[in-house]
Backbone as a ProteinNet text record, in pm:
[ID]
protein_1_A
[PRIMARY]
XXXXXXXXXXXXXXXXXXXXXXXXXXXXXXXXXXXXXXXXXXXXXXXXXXXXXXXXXXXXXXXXXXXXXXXXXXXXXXXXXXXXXXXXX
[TERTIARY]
84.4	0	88.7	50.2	104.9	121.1	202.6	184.2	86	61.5	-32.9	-202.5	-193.7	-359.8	-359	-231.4	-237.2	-296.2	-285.2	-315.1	-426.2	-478.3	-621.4	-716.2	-687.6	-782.3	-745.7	-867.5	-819.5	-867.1	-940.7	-932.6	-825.8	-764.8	-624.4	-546.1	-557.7	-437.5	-422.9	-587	-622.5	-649.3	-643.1	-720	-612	-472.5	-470.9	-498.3	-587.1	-667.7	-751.9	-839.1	-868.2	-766.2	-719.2	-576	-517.7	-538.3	-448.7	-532.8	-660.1	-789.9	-795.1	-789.8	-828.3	-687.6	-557.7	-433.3	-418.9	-529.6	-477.1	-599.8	-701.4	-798.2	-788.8	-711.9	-650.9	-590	-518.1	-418.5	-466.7	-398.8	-477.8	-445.1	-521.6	-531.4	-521.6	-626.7	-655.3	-800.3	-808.6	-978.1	-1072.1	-993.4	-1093	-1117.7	-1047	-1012.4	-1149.4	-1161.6	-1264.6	-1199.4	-1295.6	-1255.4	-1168.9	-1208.8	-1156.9	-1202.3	-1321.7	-1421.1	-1327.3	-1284.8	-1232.6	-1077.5	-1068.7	-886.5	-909.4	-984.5	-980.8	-1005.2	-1103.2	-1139.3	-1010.5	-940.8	-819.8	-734.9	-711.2	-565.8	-647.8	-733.9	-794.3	-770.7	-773.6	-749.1	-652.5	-521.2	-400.5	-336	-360.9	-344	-411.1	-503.3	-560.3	-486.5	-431.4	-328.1	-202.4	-142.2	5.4	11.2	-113.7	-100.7	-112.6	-183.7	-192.1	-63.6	-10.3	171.6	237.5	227.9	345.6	283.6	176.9	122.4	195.2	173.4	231.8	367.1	449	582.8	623.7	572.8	602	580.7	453	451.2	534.6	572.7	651.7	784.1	879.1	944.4	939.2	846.7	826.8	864.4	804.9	836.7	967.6	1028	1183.7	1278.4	1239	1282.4	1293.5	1130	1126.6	1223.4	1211.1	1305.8	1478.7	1469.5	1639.2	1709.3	1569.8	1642.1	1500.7	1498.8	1421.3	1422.8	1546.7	1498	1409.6	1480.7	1406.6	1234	1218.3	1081.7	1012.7	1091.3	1034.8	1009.9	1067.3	1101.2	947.8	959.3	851.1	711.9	688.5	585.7	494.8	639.6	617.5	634.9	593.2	591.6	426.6	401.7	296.4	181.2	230.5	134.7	106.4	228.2	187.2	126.3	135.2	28.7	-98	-154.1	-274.6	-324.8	-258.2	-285.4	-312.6	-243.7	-284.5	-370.6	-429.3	-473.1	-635.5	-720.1	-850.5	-973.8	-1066.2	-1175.9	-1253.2
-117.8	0	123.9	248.3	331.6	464.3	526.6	646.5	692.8	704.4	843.1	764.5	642.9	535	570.8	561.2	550.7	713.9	823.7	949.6	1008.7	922.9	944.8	894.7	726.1	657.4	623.3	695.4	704.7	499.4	456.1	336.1	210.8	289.5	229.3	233.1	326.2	337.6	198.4	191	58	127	121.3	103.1	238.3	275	393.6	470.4	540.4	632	621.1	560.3	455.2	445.9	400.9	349.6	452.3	554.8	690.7	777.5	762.9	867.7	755.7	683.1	615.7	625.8	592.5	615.7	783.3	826.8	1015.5	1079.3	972.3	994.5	1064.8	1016.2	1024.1	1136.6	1164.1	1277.7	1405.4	1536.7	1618.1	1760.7	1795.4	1875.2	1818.9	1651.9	1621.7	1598.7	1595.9	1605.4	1510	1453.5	1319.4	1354.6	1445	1509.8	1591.3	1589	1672.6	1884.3	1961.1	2118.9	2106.2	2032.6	2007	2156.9	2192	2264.3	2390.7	2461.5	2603.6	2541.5	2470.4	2420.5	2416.8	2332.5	2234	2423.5	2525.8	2637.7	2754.4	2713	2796.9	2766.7	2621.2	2573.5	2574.1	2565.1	2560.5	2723.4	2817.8	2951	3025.6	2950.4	2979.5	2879.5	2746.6	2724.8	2775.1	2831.8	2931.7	3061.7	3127.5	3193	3183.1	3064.2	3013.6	3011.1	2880.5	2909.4	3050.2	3125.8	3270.1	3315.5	3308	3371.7	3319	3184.5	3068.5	3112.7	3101	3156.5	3328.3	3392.7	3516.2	3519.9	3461.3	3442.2	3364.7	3278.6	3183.3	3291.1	3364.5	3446.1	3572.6	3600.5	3725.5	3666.2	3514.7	3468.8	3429.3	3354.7	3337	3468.4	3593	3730.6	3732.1	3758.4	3767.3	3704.2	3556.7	3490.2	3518.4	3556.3	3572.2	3727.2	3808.3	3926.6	3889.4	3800	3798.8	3707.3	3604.6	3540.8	3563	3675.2	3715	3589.3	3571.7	3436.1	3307	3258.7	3137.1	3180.7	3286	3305.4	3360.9	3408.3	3409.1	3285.4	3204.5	3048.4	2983.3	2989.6	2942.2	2995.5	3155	3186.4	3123.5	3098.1	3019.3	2867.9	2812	2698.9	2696.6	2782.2	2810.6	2853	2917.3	2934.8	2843.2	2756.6	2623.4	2562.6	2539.9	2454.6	2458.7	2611.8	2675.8	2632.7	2704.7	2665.4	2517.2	2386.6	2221.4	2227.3	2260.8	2202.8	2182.7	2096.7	2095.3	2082.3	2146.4	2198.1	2053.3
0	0	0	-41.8	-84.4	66.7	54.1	149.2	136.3	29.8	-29.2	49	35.4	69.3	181.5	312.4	437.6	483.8	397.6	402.7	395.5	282.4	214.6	297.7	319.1	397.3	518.1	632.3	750.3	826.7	766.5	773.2	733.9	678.3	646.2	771.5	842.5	930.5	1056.3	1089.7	1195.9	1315.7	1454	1574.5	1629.2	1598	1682.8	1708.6	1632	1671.8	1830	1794	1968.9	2057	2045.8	2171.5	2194.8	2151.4	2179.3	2267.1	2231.4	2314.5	2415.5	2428.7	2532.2	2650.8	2561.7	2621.5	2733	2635.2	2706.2	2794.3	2795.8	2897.4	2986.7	3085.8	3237	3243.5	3100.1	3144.1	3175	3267.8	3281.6	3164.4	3124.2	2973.6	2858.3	2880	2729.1	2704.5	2607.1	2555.8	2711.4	2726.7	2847.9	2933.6	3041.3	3129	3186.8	3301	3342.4	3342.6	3299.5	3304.4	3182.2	3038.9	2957.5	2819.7	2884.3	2755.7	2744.9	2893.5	2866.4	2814.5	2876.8	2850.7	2675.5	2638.3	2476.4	2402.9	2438	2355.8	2362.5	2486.6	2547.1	2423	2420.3	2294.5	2174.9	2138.3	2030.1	1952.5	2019.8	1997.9	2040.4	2060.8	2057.2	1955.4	1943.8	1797.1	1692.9	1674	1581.3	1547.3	1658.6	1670.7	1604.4	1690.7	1622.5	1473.2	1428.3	1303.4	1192.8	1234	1189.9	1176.8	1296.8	1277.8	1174.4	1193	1141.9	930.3	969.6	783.4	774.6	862.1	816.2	760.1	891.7	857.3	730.3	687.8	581.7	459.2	464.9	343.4	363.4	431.6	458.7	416.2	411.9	396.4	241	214.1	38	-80.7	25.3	-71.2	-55.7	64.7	53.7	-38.2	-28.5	-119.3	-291.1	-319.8	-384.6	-497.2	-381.3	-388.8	-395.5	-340.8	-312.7	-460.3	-472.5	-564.1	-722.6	-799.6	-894.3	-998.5	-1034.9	-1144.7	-1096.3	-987.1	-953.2	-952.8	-888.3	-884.7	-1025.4	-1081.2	-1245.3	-1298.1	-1292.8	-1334.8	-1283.4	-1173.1	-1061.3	-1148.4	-1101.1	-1201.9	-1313.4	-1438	-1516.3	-1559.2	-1431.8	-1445.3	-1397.1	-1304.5	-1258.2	-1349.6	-1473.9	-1541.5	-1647.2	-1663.1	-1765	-1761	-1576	-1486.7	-1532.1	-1497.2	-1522.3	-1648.3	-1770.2	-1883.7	-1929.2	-1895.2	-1960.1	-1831.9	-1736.3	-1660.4	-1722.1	-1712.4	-1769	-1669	-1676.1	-1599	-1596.7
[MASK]
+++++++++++++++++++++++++++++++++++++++++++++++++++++++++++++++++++++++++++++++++++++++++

């Protein structure tokens, strides 16, 4: 079976999913946990957060790149638009 199957289909993977929620029950600040709702909405919206940054930075980083090194990203562009173009609806 392929990486790509084990990715796609979450029935592919088998029973850890289970064994892991069940494994982290007990612990205190995981989904199982009693005083879990403000905790789970607390991280839920600081990873909402994080990721916000971590996307800023990445695109604030892609431009640089793109500035520092003009051909590659010309190149890029147009590969990007070849894409576009054979691609079929």
């Amino acid at each position: 079976m392929a990486d790509g199957d084990l990715r796609d289909n979450p029935a592919a993977r088998g029973p850890r999913e289970g064994r892991d929620a069940e494994g982290m029950a007990g612990v205190a600040g995981a989904p199982g946990a009693t005083g879990d709702v403000e905790d789970a909405q607390e991280s839920d919206a600081a990873r909402r957060r994080r990721r916000a940054q971590f996307l800023r930075e990445l695109h604030e980083a892609k431009q640089l790149r793109d500035r520092v090194q003009p051909r590659r990203a010309r190149a890029a562009r147009m590969r990007q638009q070849m894409r576009m173009r054979t691609f079929r609806w």
